[in-house]
C-alpha positions in Angstrom: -36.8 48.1 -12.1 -36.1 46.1 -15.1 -32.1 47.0 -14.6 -32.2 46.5 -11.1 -33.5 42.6 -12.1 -30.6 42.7 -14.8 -28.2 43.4 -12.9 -29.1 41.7 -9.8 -29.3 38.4 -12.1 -25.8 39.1 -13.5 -24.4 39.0 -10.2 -25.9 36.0 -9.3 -24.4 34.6 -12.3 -21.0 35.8 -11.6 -21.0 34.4 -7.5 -22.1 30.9 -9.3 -19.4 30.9 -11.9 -16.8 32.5 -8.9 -17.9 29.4 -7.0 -17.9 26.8 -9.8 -14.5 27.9 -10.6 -12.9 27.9 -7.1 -10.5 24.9 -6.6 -11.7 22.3 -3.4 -8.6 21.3 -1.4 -7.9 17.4 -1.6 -7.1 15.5 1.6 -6.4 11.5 1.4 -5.9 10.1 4.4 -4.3 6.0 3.8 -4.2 3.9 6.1 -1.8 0.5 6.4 -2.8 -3.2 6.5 -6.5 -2.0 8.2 -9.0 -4.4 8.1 -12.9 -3.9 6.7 -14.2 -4.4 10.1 -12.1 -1.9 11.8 -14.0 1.4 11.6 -16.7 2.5 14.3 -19.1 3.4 12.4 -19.4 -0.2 10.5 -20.7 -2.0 13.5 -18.8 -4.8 13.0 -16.5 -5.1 15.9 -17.4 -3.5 19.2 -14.0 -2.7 20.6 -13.5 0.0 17.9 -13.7 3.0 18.9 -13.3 5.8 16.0 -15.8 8.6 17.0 -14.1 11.2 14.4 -13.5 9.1 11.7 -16.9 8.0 12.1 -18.1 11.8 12.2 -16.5 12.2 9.2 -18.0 9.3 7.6 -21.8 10.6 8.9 -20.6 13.7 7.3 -20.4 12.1 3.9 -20.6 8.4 2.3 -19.3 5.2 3.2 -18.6 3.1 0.1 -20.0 -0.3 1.3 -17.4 -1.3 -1.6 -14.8 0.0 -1.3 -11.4 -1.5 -3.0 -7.9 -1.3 -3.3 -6.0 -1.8 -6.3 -3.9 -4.4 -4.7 -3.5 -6.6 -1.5 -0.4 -5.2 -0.8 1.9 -2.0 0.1 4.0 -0.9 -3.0 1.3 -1.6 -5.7 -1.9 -0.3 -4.3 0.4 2.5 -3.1 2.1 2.9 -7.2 -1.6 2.3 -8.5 -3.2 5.1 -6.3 -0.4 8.0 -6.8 -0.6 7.6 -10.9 -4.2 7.2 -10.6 -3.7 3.9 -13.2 -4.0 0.2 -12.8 -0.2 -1.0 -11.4 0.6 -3.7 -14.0 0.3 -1.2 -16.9 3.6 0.1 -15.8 5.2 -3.4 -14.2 4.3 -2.9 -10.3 2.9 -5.8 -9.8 4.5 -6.5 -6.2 6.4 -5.5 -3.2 9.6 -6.5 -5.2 8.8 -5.2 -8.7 11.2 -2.6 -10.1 10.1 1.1 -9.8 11.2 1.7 -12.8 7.8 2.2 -14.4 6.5 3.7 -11.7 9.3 6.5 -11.7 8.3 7.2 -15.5 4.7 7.6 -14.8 2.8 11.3 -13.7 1.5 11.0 -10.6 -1.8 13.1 -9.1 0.5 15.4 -6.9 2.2 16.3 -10.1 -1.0 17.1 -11.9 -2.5 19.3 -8.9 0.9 21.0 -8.1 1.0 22.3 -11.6 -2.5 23.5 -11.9 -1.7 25.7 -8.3 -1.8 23.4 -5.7 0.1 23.4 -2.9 1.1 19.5 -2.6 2.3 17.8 0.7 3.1 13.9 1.7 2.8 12.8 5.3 4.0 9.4 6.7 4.5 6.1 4.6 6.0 6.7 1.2 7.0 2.7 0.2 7.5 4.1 -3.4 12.0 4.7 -3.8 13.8 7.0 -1.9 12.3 8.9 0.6 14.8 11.7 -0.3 13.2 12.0 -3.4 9.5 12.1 -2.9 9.8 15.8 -3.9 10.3 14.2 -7.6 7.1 12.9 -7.6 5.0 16.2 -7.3 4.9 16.6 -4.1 6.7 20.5 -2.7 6.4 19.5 1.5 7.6 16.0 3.0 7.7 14.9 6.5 7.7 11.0 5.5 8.1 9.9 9.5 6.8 6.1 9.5 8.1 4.9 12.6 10.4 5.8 15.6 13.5 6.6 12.9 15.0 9.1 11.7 13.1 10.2 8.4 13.8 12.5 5.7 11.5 15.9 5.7 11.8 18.9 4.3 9.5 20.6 7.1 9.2 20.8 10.6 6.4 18.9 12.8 4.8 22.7 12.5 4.8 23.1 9.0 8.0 25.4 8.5 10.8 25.0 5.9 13.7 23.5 6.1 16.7 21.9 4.1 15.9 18.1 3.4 17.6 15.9 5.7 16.9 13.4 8.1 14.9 14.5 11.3 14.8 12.7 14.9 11.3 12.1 15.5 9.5 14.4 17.9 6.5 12.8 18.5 4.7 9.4 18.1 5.1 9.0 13.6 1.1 9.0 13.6 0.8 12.1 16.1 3.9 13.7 14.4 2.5 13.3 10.3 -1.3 15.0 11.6 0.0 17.2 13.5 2.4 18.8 10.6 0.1 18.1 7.9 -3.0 20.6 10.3 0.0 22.7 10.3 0.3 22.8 6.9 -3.4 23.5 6.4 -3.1 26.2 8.6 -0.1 28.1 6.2 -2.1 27.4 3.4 -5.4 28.7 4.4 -6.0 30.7 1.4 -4.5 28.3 -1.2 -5.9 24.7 -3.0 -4.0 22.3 -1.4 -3.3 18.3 -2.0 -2.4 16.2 1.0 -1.6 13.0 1.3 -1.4 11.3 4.5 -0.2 7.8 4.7 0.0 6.3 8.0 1.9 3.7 8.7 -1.2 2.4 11.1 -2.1 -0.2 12.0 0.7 -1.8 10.0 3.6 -4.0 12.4 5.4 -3.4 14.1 3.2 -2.6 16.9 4.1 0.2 18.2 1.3 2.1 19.9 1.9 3.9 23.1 1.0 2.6 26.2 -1.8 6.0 26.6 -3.1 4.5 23.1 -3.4 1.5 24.6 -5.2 1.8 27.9 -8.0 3.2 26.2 -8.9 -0.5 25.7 -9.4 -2.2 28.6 -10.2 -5.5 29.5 -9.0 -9.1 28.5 -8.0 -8.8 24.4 -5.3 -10.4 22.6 -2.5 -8.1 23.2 -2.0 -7.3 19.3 -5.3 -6.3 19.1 -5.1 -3.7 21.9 -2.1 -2.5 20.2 -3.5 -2.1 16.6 -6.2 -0.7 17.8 -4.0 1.7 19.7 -2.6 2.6 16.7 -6.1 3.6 15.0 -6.9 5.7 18.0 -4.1 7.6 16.9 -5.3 7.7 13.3 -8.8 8.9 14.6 -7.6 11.4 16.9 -5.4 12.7 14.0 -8.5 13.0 11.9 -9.9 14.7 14.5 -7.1 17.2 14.5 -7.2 18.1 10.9 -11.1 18.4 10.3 -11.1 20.2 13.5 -8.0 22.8 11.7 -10.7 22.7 8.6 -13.3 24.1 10.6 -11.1 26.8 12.5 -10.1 28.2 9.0 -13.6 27.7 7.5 -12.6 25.5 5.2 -14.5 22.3 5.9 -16.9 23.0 2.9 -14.0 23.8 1.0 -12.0 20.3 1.0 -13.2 16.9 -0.2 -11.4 13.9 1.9 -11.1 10.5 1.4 -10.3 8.0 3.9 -9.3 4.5 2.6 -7.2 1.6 3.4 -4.0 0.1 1.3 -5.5 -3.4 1.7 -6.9 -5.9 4.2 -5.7 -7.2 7.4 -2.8 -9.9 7.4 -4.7 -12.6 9.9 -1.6 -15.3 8.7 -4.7 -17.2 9.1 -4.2 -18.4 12.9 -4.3 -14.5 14.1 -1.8 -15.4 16.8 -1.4 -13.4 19.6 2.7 -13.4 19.6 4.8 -10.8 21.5 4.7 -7.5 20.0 8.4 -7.3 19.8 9.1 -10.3 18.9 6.9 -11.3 15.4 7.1 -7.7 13.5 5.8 -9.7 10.3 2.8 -11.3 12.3 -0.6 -10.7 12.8 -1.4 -6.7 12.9 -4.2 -7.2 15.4 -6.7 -5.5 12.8 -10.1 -7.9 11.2 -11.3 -8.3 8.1 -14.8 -9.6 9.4 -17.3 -10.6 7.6 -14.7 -10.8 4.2 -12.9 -14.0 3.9 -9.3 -14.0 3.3 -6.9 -11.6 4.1 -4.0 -9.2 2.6 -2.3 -11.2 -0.2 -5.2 -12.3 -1.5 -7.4 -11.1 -4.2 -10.6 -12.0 -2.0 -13.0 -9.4 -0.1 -10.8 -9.4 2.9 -7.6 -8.7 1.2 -8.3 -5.5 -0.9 -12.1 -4.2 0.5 -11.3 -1.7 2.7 -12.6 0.7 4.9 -13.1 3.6 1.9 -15.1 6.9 3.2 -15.6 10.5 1.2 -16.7 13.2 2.8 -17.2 16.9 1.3 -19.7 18.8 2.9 -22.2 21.2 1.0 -21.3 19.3 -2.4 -21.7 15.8 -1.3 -24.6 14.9 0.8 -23.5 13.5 3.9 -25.4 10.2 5.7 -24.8 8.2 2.4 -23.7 4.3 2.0 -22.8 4.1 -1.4 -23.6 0.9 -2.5 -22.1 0.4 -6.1 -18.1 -0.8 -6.0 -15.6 2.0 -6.4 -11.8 2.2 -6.4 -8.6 4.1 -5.2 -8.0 4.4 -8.8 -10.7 6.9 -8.8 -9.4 9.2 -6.1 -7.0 10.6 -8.8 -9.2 10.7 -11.8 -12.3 12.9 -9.5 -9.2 15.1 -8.4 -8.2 16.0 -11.6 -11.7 16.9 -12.6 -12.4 19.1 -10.0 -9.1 21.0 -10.6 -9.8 21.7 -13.8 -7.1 19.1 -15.0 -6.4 18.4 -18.6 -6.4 14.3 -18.9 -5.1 12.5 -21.8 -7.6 9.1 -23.0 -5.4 6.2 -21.3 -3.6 8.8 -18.7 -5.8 7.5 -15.9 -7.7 4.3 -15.2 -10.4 5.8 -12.4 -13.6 7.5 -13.0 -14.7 11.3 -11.4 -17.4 9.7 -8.7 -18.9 13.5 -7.9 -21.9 13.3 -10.5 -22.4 9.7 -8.5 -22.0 10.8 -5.2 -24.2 14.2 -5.6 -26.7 11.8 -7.1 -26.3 13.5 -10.3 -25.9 9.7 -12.3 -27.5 6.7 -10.6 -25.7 4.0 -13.1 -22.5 2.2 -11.6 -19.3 4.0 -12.0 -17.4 1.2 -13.3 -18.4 -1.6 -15.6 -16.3 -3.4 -13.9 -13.4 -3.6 -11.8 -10.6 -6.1 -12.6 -6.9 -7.1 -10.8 -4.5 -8.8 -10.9 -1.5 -9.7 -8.1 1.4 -12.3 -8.5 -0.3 -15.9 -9.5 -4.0 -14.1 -8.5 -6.3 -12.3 -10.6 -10.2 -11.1 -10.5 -12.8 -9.1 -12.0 -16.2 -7.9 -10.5 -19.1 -7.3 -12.5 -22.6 -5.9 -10.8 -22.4 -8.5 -8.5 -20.4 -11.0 -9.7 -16.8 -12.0 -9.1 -14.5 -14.6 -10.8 -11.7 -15.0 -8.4 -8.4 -16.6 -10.0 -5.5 -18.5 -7.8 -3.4 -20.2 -10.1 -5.3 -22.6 -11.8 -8.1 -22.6 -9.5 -11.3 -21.0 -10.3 -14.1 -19.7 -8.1 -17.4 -17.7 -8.5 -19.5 -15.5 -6.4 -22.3 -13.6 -5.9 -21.7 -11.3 -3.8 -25.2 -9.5 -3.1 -25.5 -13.1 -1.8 -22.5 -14.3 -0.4 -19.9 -11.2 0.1 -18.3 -13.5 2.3 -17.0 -15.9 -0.8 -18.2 -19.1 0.8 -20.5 -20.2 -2.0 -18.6 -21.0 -5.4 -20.9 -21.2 -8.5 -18.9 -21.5 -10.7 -20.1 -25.2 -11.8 -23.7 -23.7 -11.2 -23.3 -21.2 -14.1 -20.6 -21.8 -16.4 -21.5 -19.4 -18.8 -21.1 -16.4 -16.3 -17.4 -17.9 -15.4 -16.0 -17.6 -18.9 -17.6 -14.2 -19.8 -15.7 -13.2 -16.7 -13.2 -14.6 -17.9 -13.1 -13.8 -21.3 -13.0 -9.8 -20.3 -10.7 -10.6 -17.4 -8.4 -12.1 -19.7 -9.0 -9.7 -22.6 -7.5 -6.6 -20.1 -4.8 -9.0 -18.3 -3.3 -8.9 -22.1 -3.3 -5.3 -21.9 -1.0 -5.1 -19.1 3.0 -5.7 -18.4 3.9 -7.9 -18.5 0.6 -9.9 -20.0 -1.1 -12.5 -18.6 -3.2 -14.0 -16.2 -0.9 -14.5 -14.0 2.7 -14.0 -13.2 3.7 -17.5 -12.5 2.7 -20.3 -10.6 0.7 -20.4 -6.8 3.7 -20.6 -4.2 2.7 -22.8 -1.6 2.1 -20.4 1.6 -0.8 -18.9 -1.0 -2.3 -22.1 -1.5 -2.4 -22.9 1.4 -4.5 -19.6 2.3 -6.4 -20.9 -0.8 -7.2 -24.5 0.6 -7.9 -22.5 4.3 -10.3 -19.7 3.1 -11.9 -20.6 -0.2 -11.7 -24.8 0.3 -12.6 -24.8 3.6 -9.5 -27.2 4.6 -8.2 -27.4 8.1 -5.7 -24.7 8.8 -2.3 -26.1 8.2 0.1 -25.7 11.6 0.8 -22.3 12.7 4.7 -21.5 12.3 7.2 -22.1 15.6 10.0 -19.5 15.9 12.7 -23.0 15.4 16.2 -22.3 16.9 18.0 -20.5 14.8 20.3 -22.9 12.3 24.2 -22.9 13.4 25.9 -20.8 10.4 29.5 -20.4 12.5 30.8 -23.0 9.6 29.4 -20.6 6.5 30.2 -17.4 8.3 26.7 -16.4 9.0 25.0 -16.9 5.6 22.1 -18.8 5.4 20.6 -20.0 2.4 16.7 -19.3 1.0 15.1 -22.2 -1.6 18.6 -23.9 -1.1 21.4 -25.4 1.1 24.4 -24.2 2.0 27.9 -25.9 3.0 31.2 -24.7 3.6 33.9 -26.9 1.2 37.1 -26.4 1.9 36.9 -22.6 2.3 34.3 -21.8 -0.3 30.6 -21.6 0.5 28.6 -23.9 -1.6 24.8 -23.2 -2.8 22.5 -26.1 -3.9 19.1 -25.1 -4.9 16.0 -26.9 -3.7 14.9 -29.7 -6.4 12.0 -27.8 -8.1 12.4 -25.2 -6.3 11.5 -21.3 -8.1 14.4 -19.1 -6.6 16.8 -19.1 -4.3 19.5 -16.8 -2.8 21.6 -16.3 0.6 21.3 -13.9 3.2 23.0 -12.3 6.1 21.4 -10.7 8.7 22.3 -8.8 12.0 25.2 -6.8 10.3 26.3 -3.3 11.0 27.6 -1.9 7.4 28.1 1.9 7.1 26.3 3.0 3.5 27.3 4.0 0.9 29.2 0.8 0.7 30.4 -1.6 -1.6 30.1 -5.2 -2.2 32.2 -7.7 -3.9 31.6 -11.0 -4.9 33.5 -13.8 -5.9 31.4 -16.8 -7.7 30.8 -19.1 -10.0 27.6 -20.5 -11.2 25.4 -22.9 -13.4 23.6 -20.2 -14.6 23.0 -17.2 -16.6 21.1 -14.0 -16.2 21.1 -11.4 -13.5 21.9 -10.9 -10.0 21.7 -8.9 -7.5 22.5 -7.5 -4.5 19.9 -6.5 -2.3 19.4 -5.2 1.3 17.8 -3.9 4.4 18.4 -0.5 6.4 18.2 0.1 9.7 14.6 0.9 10.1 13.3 -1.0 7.6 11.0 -3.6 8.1 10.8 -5.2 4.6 13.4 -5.7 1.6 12.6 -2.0 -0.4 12.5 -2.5 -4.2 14.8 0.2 -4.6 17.7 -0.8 -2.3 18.4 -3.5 -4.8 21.5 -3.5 -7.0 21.2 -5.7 -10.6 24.4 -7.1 -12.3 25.1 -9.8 -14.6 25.6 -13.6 -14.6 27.1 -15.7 -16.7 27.2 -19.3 -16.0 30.8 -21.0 -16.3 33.8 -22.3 -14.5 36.0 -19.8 -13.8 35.6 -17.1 -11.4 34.3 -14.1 -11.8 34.4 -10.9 -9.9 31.6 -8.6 -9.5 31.5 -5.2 -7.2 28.3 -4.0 -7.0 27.6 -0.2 -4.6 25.5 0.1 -2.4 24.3 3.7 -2.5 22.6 3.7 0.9 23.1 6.5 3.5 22.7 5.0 7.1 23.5 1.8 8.6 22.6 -1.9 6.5 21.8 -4.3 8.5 20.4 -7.2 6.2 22.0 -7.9 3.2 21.0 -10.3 0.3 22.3 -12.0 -2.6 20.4 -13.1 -5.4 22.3 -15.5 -8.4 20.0 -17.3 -11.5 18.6 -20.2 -10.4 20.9 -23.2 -10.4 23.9 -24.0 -8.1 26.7 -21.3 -6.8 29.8 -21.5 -5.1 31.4 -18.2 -3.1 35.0 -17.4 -2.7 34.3 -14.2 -1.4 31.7 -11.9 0.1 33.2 -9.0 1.1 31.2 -5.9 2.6 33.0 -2.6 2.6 31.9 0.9 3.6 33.4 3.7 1.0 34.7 5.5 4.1 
């Protein structure tokens, strides 16, 4: 009897250890410019509907606060892939350098070498997407819109060379659909995937059976973004229901969570859909103030959700504030990962979630973006703009309407004594990167100040540029003299460089330039592909400057494949003049 006991207790041992040992699969869904109001299951807005997404939430926990690591694209997306603060490795914006970035181990790297199989879907925003495979991840299908993307897989999950694909289905329809495919051919192994959709980010591009899910009266944008989320939810849908086909629903921990708030440009005007791709995305922020680009609530607390069922009990709002950062720090724990002091920012959140520790995860949580920076403490936040100051509580006032900052000076600079303390810490240092440029004051004045809204922008006729050949200049003016185009920079103004858009220029190209300038320092030439909604940091090509008289000659390549049609030239700030701007394609 005894051995019977014995040996019935060593087995028990042995299925606990067996289980303790097995690897969960990792899902992260991310999704683009989506507001804090925007999910279902908040109750916040009653046009959203979300029913898996919020079945997935009542699976697991919604973290009431939930953040970002920045209020914009490239660095949340560079801070939540290395699983470390952006500005220790000079991210800091959409048009920061990946350089650092490029250097730096990312969490698909981590996982693929402990076994995982590793897989990115959708958005990449981080370089080439080409070479997403250099950043740890073995599958790609990076469709973001109605392009042709690069993918190494087909929409159901099987191999192929890497090249460009022509989309099959709607980019949201086509990134679930292969990434449940890839669940499916990886039933028995511990996969990573990471599935950014580009939703609902501009430009608008829902399909009309998206769309007439929402009837009645609506600003049009708003039917359309939330269009777009449909898609997201019924992708969800699609991949938790593959989960539970294949029994693996207990086996995978998923995160849902947003890349920053809504972008309102404060008068949330309902413009065309294909006419303002930069506008208003028709998602909300409400109740945060503010809005993407900003450091307050509503530009980097997002919809955040974690669901693992069996480990994490589900029905949970989690009320202390956690971060993206920690998505890659609780991934490498559970996969056994060996984690150097200072490789990752984040904190494991299981012992918190499973109710193991009751204590906050973080200390604190600090950021900082451009001229902004902030740190919340408990409840506490010191919110920086520039020069301006403002504090809140927010068990109080999550809404930032309140500053108390003159009310208790003694909590503003211990804020900002350990704000400042890790803003030394990162790179570059510093509190800031420079000075408030106007358009963010002016959110400033609108949203913390309470100032009227200053006058929503008018599309203006576009400028006659027959006499400088189509350039147009940025922070400056520009003349033709005689033959030669002639750049004056704004009086105090910060940058400035000329641009020509509407071009058709077969990459690879080349471009030369011949200039003269006032100035020192480095160029560049930068520029848009076909596709492209936004200026990438990687298609940018430095050279230097140096100021003088005489002409100078620079070629610069542009190692695109596709068609450019937006091209840029940056110069040190101070006046130019242009001989020649010639664009050549190598063939």
């Amino acid at each position: 009897m005894k051995l019977r006991i014995i040996l019935a207790l060593g087995l028990v041992i042995l299925a606990e250890a067996a289980c303790a040992s097995v690897k969960p699969n990792i899902i992260v869904f991310y999704t683009d410019d989506h507001g804090y109001a925007d999910l279902g299951i908040r109750g916040v807005e009653k046009d959203v509907k979300t029913p898996h997404i919020d079945a997935l939430a009542r699976s697991g926990v919604i973290a009431k606060h939930g953040y970002s690591t920045a209020p914009q694209c490239v660095p949340s997306r560079g801070g939540l892939m290395a699983g470390k603060f952006q500005g220790r490795f000079n991210l800091d914006n959409n048009g920061s350098a990946l350089d650092g970035f490029n250097k730096e181990t990312t969490i698909a790297t981590r996982l693929q070498r402990a076994g995982y199989v590793t897989a990115q879907f959708g958005k990449w925003h981080l370089g080439p997407q080409s070479e997403i495979t250099k950043h740890g991840f073995k599958h790609v299908y990076s469709q973001h819109g109605q392009q042709k993307f690069p993918a190494n897989i087909t929409v159901d999950g099987q191999d192929k060379p890497m090249s460009e694909m022509k989309p099959e289905l709607y980019h949201i329809d086509g990134c679930t659909r292969a990434a449940a495919a890839i669940v499916t051919r990886y039933k028995e192994q511990p996969f990573f995937l990471y599935i950014a959709l580009r939703a609902p980010h501009t430009p608008l591009d829902a399909p009309q059976s998206y769309k007439d899910r929402f009837p009645g009266p609506m600003p049009e944008r708003r039917r359309a973004a939330l269009g777009m989320l449909a898609a997201v939810d019924d992708g969800v849908g699609l991949i938790t229901d593959t989960l539970k086909q294949h029994g693996l629903t207990e086996k995978t921990l998923i995160f849902l969570i947003g890349d920053n708030g809504a972008p309102l440009k404060i008068h949330k005007t309902d413009s065309p859909l294909d006419g303002d791709a930069g506008g208003w995305d028709g998602s909300l922020n409400t109740p945060l103030n503010g809005e993407k680009g900003m450091l307050s609530e509503g530009g980097m607390h997002v919809p955040f959700l974690i669901a693992w069922p069996g480990t994490i009990p589900g029905g949970q709002t989690y009320k202390h504030a956690v971060s993206a950062l920690d998505v890659a720090a609780t991934a490498a724990a559970l996969a056994d990962v060996p984690v150097k002091p200072g490789d990752l920012d984040g904190v494991n959140l299981m012992p918190y979630l499973k109710g193991e520790n009751t204590r906050p995860p973080h200390e604190a949580l600090m950021w900082r973006w451009m001229a902004q920076s902030a740190i919340r403490e408990g409840n506490w936040k010191l919110l920086r703009g520039g020069e301006r100051e403002y504090l809140y509580d927010l068990s109080t006032d999550l809404e930032e309407k309140h500053s108390l900052a003159s009310q208790h000076p003694d909590i503003a600079t211990r804020l900002r004594d350990k704000l400042t303390t890790w803003c030394a810490e990162l790179n570059p240092p510093g509190l800031a990167l420079g000075p408030m440029s106007p358009v963010w004051n002016d959110y400033f004045d609108f949203y913390l100040e309470g100032k009227p809204a200053p006058k929503p922008e008018t599309k203006a006729d576009p400028p006659d540029t027959k006499a400088t050949r189509g350039w147009l200049a940025r922070g400056g003016n520009l003349i033709n003299k005689n033959g030669v185009l002639v750049l004056t920079p704004d009086k105090g103004g910060k940058g400035t460089f000329i641009t020509r858009s509407q071009i058709k220029l077969a990459a690879p190209a080349t471009a030369r330039i011949i200039f003269k300038t006032a100035a020192s320092g480095q160029g560049a030439i930068a520029w848009r592909m076909d596709g492209d909604k936004d200026f990438l940091p990687a298609n940018r090509a430095p050279f230097e400057v140096k100021a003088g008289d005489e002409w100078q000659t620079q070629e610069v390549a542009i190692p695109a494949k596709g068609r450019v049609i937006h091209v840029r030239v940056h110069l040190p700030l101070g006046a130019a003049e242009f001989r020649t701007i010639d664009l050549q394609p190598a063939k």
